[in-house]
N, C-alpha and C positions, 0 to 999 in steps of 0.2 A: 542820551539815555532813551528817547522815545526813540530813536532809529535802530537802536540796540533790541527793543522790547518787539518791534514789528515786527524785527528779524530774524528773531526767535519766536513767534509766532508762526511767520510764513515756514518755520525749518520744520518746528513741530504740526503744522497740517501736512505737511508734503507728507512724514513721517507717516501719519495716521493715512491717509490716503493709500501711501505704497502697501501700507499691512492688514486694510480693511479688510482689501481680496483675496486675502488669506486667512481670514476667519476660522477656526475647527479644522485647522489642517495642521499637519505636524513636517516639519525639515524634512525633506529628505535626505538620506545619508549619501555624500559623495558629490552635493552639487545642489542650486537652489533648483526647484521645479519644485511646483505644483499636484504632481501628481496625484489622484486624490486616491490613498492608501484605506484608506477606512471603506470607501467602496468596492474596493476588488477585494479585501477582508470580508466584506458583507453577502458578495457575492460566493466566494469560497465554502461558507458558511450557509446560507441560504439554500444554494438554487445547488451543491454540488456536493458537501459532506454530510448536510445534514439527512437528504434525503436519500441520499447511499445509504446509511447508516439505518435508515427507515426500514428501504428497503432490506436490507441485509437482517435486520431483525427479526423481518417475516419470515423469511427462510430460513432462518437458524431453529424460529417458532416451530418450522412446518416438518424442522429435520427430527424434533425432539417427538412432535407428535406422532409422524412416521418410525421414529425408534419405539416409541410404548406400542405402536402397532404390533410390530413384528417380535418385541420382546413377550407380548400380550401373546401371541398369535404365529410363532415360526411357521413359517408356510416361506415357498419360490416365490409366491406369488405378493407379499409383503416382504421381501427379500429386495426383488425389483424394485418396490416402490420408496422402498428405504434409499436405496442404490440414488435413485432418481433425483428424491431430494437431496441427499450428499452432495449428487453434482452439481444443480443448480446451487446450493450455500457456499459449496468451493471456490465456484467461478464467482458468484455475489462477493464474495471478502473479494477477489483481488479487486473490487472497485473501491473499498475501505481500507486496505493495508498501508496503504501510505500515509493515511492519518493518524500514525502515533505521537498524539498531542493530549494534551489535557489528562483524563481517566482515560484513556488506554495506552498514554507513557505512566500514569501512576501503577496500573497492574499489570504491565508490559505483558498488555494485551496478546501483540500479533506472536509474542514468545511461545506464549501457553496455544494459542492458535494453531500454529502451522511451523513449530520446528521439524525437522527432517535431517537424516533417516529416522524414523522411528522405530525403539529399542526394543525390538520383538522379545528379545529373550527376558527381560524386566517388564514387560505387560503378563506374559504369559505366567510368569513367578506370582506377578501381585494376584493375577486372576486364581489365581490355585490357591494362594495364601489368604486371600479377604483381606490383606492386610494394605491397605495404600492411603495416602492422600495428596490429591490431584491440588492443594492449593500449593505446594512444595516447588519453588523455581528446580529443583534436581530435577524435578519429575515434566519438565518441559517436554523432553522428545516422546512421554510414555501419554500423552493424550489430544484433544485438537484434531485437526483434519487427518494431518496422516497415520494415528491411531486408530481412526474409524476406519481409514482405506483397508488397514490388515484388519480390524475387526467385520466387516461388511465383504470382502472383495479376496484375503489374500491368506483366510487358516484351512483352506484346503483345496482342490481342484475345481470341486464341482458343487452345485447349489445347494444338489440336496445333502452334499457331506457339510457344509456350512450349514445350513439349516438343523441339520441333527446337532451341531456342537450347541446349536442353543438350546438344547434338553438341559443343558446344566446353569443351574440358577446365576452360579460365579462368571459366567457367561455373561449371562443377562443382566446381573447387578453391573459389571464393568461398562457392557456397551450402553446401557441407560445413564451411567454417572457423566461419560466423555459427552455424549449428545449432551444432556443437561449443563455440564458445564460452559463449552462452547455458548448455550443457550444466552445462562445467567450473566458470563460477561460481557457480552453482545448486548443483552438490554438495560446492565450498568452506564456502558459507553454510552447508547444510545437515550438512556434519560438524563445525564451528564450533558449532553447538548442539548437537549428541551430546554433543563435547566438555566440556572447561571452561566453555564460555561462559554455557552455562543455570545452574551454580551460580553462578556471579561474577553476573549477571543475576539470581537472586532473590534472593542475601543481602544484596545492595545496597539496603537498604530506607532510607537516610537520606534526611530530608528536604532537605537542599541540594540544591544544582542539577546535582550530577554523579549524587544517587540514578537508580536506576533508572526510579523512579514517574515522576520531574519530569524528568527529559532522554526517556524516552517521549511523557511526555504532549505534549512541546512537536513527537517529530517526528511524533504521531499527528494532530495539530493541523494542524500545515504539511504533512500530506498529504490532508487535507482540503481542506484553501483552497488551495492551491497545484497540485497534481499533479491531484485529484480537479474540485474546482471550477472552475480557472484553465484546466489544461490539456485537461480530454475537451468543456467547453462554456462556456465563458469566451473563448477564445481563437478560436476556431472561430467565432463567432457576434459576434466582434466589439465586446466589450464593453470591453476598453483603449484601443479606435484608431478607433472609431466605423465598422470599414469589415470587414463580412463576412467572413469564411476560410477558405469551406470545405475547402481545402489543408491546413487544419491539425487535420484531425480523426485522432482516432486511428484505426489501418486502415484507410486512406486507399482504400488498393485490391479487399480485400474487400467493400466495396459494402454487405452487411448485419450487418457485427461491431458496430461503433460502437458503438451501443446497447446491445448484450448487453454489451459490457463496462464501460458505466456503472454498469449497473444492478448489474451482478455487483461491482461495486466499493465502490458507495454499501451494498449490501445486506451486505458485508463489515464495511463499518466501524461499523455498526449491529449488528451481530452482536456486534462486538467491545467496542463501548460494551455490550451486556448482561454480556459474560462468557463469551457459548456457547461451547461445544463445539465444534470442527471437524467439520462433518458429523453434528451430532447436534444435538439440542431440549434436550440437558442444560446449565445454565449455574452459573456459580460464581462466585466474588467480583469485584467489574467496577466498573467508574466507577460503573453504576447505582448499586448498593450504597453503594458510598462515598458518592456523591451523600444516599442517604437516608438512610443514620446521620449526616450533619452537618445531617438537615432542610434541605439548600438548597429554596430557593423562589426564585421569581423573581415578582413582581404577585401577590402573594398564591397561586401555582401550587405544583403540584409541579415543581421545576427537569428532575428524568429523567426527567418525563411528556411534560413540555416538549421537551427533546430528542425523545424515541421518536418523537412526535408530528409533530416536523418532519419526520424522518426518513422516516416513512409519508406525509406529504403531497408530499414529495421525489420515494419513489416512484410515487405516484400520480398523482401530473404526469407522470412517464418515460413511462408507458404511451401518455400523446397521440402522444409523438413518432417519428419515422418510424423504422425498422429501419436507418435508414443516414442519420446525420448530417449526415452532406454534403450529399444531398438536402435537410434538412429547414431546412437555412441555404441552402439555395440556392431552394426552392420556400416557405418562410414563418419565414424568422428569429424573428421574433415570441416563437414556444415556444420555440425556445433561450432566447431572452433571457427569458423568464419561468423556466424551470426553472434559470438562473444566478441569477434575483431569491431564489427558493427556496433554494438552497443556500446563498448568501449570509446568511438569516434564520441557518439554522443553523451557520455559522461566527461568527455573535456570540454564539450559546448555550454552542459549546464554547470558542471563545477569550477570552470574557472572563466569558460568569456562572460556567462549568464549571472553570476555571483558575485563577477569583478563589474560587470557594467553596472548591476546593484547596489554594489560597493556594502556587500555581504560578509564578513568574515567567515570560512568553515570551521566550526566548532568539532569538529570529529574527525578519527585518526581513521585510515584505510589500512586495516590490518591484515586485507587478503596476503601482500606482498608483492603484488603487481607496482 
């Protein structure tokens, strides 16, 4: 009996020992390790959405104040500066758009944002009738970024014929409501993270499908292939319907955004597969990471070389293509269709090697038809 009772003694210390070192860490899903999930959660969180979302706010602040300017004041010369700010808040969201989590999957935020094309002939109607409201999901394509592009850039030739349309007050009540709004749910989201939401969002380290890591991972995924891939050169170039569009490029009426804000987008999401910093070269725990403490490989590769790697050749395709999208599906579709061939590669890297080494399920259906 005393040999029995030591024995079970010696089995339950070994027991405690092996699980001491595992203290406030949760399974990983698909394998035991360690990995510490709750810090690259914290990191995510910290040093890379929250201060996007900082950032983005100020420019959304500085788009609306720039709009009372010029609704105050129709002049070229607050025309411009209207202009100015648009662009910088444009390219600001694609550092944000990927995070539809928390409050900006409850008001599907990036929807009211930046759907496209936008529905000229139902802006024009509301603007004559006084009659709309912008909280209405119908009313997706009629406000957000590319609402402003034909409000600011694309109801007539020239500055000063734009500038004269704001003599009419329905004018000015529309383009002030779209800034404002853009405004208002940009700084919902962004006190949503102040708030509660950043702890609920990193103590949520379970591996099931509601954890934080695996319902990320899945919309970090589908804003890839879907939003990034489908919608800035996929869709534009013709590659569901066999038949060109250039209508469907983002900033339609800016003429040379397009591009900057592919690049500014793809270069985002690559940032964030490392881990960086917002605004800085410092990085910290990341899918990279993850990726190389479970050794993924892919053909005998390093699997996150592999990614980076596509990512940089992604980029370096970008560079062929014209400063204005539309152009460059209208004068040599070709490169579109090649820099979607590209992107394409790397949505099999992260949706099935990067997901599977995870051991991620995808929660969402691919309904381009690719």
């Amino acid at each position: 009996m005393i040999k029995i009772s030591k024995f079970l003694f010696l089995a339950l210390f070994v027991f405690a020992a092996c699980t001491s070192d595992n203290d406030g860490e949760e399974p990983i899903s698909g394998g035991e390790n360690s990995f510490d999930r709750k810090a690259m959660l914290a990191n995510w969180a910290d040093n890379i959405i929250v201060p996007s979302f900082e950032n983005f706010a100020s420019s959304t602040q500085n788009l609306q104040e720039k709009t009372n300017s010029f609704t105050t004041d129709p002049s070229e010369g607050n025309l411009v500066q209207l202009r100015a700010a648009y662009k910088k808040a444009y390219l600001d969201f694609q550092t944000v758009s990927m995070f539809e989590i928390g409050k900006a999957e409850e008001l599907n935020y990036r929807n009211f944002l930046n759907t496209y094309p936008t529905n000229v002939s139902a802006i024009i109607n509301k603007i004559e009738s006084g009659d709309y409201n912008l909280t209405l999901p119908s009313t997706y394509n009629e406000q957000g970024f590319p609402a402003l592009d034909l409000l600011i850039n694309g109801l007539a030739d020239s500055d000063q014929e734009i500038v004269n349309i704001y003599s009419s007050e329905k004018y000015k009540s529309y383009l002030l409501d779209v800034s404002k709004r853009i405004n208002n749910l940009t700084s919902e989201v962004n006190a949503s993270w102040q708030g509660t939401f950043r702890d609920n969002f990193v103590n949520n380290t379970s591996s099931s499908s509601t954890g934080s890591v695996d319902k990320f991972t899945n919309d970090y995924v589908l804003y890839f292939e879907k939003f990034l891939r489908s919608g800035k050169i996929g869709f534009p170039a013709g590659v569901f319907t066999g038949e060109p569009s250039p209508g469907n490029v983002e900033a339609l009426y800016s003429q040379d955004l397009s591009k900057e804000l592919y690049i500014k987008s793809v270069k985002s999401v690559q940032d964030f597969f490392n881990g960086k910093y917002y605004a800085s070269s410092q990085t910290g725990p990341s899918y990279k990471q993850y990726l190389d403490y479970l050794d993924s490989m892919k053909d005998g590769q390093i699997l996150s070389t592999l990614i980076n790697n596509q990512f940089d050749t992604i980029l370096s395709q970008a560079t062929g293509l014209d400063q204005s999208l539309k152009s460059q599906v209208q004068t040599n579709n070709t490169v579109m269709l090649q820099a979607f061939d590209e992107l394409q590669k790397e949505v099999i890297l992260l949706k099935v090697d990067m997901m599977q080494s995870l051991s991620i399920s995808v929660d969402y259906v691919d309904s381009d038809g690719d």
